[in-house]
N, C-alpha and C positions, 0 to 999 in steps of 0.2 A: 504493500500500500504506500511505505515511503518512498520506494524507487517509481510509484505513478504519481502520486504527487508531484514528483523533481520535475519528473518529465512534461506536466502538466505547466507547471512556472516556466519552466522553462522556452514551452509552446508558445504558452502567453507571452513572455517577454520577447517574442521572435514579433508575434504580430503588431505588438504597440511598439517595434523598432527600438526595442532596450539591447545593450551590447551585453558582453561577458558580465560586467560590471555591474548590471541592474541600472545604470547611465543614459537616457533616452538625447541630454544634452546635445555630445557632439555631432548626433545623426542627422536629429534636428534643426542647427545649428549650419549645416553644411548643406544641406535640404534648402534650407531658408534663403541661404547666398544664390544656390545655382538659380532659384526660381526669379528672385529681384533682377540677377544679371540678364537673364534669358528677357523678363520683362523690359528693362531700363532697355537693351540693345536693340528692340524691336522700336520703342520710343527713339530712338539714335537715328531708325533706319526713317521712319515717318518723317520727322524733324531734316534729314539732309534731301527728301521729294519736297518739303515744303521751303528747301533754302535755293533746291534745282528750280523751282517753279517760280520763285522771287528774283534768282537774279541771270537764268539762263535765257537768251534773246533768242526764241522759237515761235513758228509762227502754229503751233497747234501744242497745247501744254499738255494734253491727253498723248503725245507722245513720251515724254519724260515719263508720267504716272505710270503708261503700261509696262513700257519698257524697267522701272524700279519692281513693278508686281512679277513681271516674271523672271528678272535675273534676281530676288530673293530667292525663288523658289528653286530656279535652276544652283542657285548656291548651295542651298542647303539640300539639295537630291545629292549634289558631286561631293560635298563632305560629308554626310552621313553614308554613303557609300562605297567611299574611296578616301577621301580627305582623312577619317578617323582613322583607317588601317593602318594609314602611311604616318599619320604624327604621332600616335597612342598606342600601337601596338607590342605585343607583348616579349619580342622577339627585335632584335636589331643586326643593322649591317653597318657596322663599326662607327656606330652614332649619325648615320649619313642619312639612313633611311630605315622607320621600323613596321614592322609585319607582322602576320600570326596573330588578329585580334579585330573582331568583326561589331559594330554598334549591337548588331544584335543579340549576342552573346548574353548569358546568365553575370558572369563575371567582366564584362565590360564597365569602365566609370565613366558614367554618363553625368559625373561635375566634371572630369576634364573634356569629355565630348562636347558639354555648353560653353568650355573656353576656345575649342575647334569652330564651333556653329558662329559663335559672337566675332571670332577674330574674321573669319571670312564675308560675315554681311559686311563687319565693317570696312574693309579692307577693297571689295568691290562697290560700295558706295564711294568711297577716295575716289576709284579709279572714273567711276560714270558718273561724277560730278563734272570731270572735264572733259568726256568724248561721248555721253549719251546723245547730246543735243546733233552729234556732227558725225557722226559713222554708222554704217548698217547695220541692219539687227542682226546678220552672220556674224559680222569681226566681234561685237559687242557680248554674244553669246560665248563667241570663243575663246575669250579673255577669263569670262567668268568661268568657265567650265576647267580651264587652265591654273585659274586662280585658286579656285577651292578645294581643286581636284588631287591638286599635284605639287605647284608651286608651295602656295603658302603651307600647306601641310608638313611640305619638307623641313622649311622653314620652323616650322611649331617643334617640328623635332629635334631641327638642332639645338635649339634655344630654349624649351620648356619641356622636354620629356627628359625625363631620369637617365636616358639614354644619351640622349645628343652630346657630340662633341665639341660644343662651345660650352656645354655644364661643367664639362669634366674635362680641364686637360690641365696640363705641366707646362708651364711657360719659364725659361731661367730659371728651375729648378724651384718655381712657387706653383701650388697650386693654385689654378686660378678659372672661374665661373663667371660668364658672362651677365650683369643685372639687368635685368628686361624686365618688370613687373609689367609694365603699360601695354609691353607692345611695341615700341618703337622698333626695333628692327624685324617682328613678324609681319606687323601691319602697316605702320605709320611712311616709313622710309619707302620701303619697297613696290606699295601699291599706287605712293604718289610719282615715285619715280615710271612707274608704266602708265600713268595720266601724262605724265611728263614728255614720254617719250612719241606717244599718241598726240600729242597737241606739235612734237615738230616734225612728224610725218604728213600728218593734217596739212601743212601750213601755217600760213603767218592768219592772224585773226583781219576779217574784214573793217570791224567797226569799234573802238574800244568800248568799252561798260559804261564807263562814266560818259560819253557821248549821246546816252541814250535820256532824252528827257523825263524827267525825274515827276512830272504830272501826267504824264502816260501812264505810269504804275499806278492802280488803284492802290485805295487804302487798305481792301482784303488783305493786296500783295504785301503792304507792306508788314502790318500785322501777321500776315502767316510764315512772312522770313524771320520776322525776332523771333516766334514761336519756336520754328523750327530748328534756330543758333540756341534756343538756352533743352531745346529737346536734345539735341544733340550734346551740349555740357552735361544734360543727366544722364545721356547712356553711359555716355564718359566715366561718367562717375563710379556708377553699376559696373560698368564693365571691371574696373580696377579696383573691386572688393575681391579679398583675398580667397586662392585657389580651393584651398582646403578650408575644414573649419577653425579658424585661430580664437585666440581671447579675443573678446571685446574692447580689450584695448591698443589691437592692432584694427580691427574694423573700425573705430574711432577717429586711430591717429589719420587711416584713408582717406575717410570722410571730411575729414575737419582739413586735412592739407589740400584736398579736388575744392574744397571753397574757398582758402586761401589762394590756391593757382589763382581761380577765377578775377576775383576780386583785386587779386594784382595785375593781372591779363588787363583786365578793365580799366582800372582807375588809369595804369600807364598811356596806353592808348589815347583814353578820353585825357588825360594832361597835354599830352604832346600835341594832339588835334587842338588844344584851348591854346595852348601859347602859340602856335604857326598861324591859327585865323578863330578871331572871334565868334564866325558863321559855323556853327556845327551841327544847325541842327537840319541837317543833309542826308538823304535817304543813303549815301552811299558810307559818309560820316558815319551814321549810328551803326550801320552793318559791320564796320572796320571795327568800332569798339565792341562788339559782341566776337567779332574774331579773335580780336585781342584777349578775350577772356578765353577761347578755343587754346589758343598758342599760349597762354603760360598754363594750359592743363598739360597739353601734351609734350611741352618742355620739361615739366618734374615727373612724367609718367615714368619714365626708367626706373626711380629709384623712390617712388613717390609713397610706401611702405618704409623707408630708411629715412626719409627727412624728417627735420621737425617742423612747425608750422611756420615758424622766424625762416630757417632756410629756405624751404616753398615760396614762401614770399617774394625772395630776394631772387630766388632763381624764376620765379616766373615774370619777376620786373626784365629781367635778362631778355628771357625769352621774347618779350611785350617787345622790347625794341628792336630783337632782331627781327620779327615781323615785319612790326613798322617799316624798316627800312629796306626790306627786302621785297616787300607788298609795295614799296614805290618806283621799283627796280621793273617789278615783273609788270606792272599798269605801263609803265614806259618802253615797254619790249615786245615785241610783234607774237608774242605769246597768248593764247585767250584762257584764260584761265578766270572765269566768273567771280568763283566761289573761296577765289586764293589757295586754294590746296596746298601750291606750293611751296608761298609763305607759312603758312601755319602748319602742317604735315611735315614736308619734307626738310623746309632748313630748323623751326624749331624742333623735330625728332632726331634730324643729323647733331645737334648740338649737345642737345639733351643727356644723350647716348653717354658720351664717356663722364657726366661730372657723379653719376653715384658713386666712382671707384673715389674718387677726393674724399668722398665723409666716411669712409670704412675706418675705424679706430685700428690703424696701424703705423708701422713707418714709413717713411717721405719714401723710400728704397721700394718699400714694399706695395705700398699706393702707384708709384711711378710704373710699376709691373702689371698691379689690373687696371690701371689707364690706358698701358699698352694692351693690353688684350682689348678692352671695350674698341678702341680704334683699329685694332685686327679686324673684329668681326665687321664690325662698321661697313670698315673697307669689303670685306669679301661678297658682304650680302648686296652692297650699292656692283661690284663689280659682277655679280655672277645674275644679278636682275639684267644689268642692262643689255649682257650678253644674249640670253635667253629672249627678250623679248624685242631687242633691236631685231635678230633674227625671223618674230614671229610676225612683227610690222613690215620687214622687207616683204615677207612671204604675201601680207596682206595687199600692200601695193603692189606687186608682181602682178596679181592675181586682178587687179584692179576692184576690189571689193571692198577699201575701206571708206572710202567717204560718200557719203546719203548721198542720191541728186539734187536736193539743194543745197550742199556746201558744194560741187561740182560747179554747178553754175553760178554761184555767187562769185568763186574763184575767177571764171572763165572772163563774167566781167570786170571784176576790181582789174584783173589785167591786161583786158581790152584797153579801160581808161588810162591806169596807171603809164600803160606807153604810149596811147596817143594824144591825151588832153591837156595842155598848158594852162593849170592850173592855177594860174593867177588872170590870165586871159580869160579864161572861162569864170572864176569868180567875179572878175571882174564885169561883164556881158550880163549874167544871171542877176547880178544886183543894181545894174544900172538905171532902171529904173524905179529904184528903191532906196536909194539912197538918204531922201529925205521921211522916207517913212520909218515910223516909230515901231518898234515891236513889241507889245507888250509882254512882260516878267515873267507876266502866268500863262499866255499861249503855252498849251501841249503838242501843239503841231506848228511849231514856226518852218523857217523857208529853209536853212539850215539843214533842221529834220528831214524836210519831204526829201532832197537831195541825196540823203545816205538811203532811200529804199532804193533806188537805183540798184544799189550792190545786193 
């Protein structure tokens, strides 16, 4: 009767998820995370369709929307069927790539399969921020399928499975572990660097952003792009709650440093936009300071478990400028990049990258060695994307299948005019008899405007 008793408690404690321990805590506890992050990244993923539909210049916006519903979908088919085998599985080849371990499985961890599913939405939103609006739904598909599939996965391996060999290797006779918590080199670096690479296969952009009158955008639009810049700060957030279930006062320190990022992101931004011009209150102005709060999250994402809240700070004020002035860089450069990806993804996650080896309590010797590695990997993963998908962009142009027919023909004319119209002759002609006329402030459509539909 005692030995059916045991096995009775026993039972019971299986189905109310109590461990060895009679402890239902840490189950719970790790249960609790996987579900907010899975929740917050899907909020990430709504919030960057409503930041594509506020600041991407298309002439039907039901492209952008279906286009995000089915390359979600196609994400997570290509990672839950392939993407989890190759980053989580149970079996390795020499930390490069691991196998032998299917989503389906009794003993599969479906909390690291949500940090596989999380990393590739977001990692293909990066990417279709900057080529949804301008390439066909084949290239667009095939990026994705690539992306979730194959790539990043490899990626998650080297960097976050027990296996990979950026976890575990011997550098100058230290042992030394690449710090990624965020993401920066799975997601951040790599998926913007193939946006990257796509905008200069593409072409040079027809018309800059800020060209585009600022009373044309309804107020919906503008409202569903903040929306969508502070949706996206809470996937952020979610996302970068920690893998397993830890104390609460490491899920604290997360949370409290993703709001300090922000809030330094921000204030920097909106300071510097106040001291250069009084005028801030500019549809493209206010977006720049919600990105700004983007770029000091993703600036202390590396290590953003290891800072304190003073450090986050100061390292996200960093970041805030490197934006800033990289985001003036790319507005001035025949690059179309709407939504800044660039600036906020790519240079603050390349920066990001090496400064958690500085706060590790060691020596100057011994720091100077995991700096050096954080900048090894750095390098390998910027070197081995661009490889990989310069090649798959050649293939795409070969092939003539990457750009939609209307960035074809937009091209065909910006460079009909660009080589035959004398451009101050011709301004000159078109406004000649206008000269003494007034345009008013608030026109959404002035003369100007109608001019650039040409292209």
């Amino acid at each position: 009767m005692k030995h059916f008793e045991n096995n009775l408690n026993n039972h019971s404690a299986n189905l109310l998820g109590l461990n060895s321990t009679g402890s239902s805590n840490e189950t719970w506890e790790g249960n609790s995370i996987t579900s907010i992050r899975i929740i917050c990244v899907i909020l990430l993923r709504v919030g960057f369709i409503l930041v594509q539909v506020g600041s991407i210049p298309v002439e039907n916006v039901y492209i952008i929307i279906f286009r995000n519903v089915i390359e979600i979908a196609v994400a997570i088919f290509s990672y839950g069927f392939l993407g989890y085998y190759l980053s989580f599985g149970r079996k390795t080849i020499h930390g490069i790539v691991n196998y032998d371990g299917f989503i389906g499985f009794e003993n599969a961890n479906l909390n690291l399969a949500s940090i596989g599913f999380s990393a590739c939405i977001i990692g293909t939103a990066l990417t279709s921020s900057m080529l949804i609006a301008r390439v066909r739904q084949l290239p667009l598909l095939t990026l994705t399928i690539t992306l979730s599939a194959i790539y990043q996965p490899i990626l998650i391996c080297w960097i976050w499975s027990q296996y990979g060999w950026m976890k575990n290797y011997t550098l100058l006779e230290e042992k030394v572990s690449l710090k990624d918590h965020g993401g920066n080199l799975s997601i951040h670096v790599p998926t913007s660097i193939v946006g990257l690479l796509g905008a200069i296969f593409l072409g040079r952009r027809i018309m800059k952003v800020q060209d585009i009158d600022p009373f044309s955008l309804g107020k919906e639009y503008v409202s569903g792009t903040v929306s969508g810049y502070f949706f996206v700060m809470i996937g952020l957030m979610g996302f970068h709650l920690p893998i397993d279930s830890h104390t609460r006062k490491d899920i604290s320190r997360i949370s409290v440093n993703c709001i300090m990022a922000m809030g330094g992101g921000i204030l920097t931004v909106a300071f510097i936009q106040m001291v250069k011009s009084k005028d801030i209150y500019k549809y493209w102005k206010v977006m720049r300071c919600l990105q700004g709060g983007l770029a000091g999250i993703v600036m202390v994402s590396s290590g953003i478990d290891l800072y304190n809240p003073a450090v986050t700070f100061g390292v996200s004020i960093f970041g805030a400028l490197l934006f800033f002035i990289s985001s003036l860089i790319v507005r001035k450069s025949p690059l179309e990049d709407c939504c800044n990806i660039i600036s906020v993804y790519l240079v603050c996650g390349t920066f990001g990258t090496p400064i958690p080896a500085i706060f590790t309590k060691n020596s100057v010797e011994v720091i100077l060695i995991h700096v050096l590695w954080q900048l090894i990997c750095l390098g390998t993963v910027i070197v081995v994307t661009c490889v990989v998908f310069v090649i798959l962009f050649c293939f795409f142009t070969c092939c003539g299948v990457l750009k939609n027919d209307f960035e074809e023909v937009n091209h065909e004319r910006a460079n009909i005019l660009y080589g035959r119209l004398n451009w101050r002759s011709y301004y000159d002609k078109l406004f000649a008899s206008s000269k003494n006329k007034e345009i008013s402030p608030n026109s959404n459509r002035s003369e100007m405007t109608q001019t650039f539909n040409i292209f």
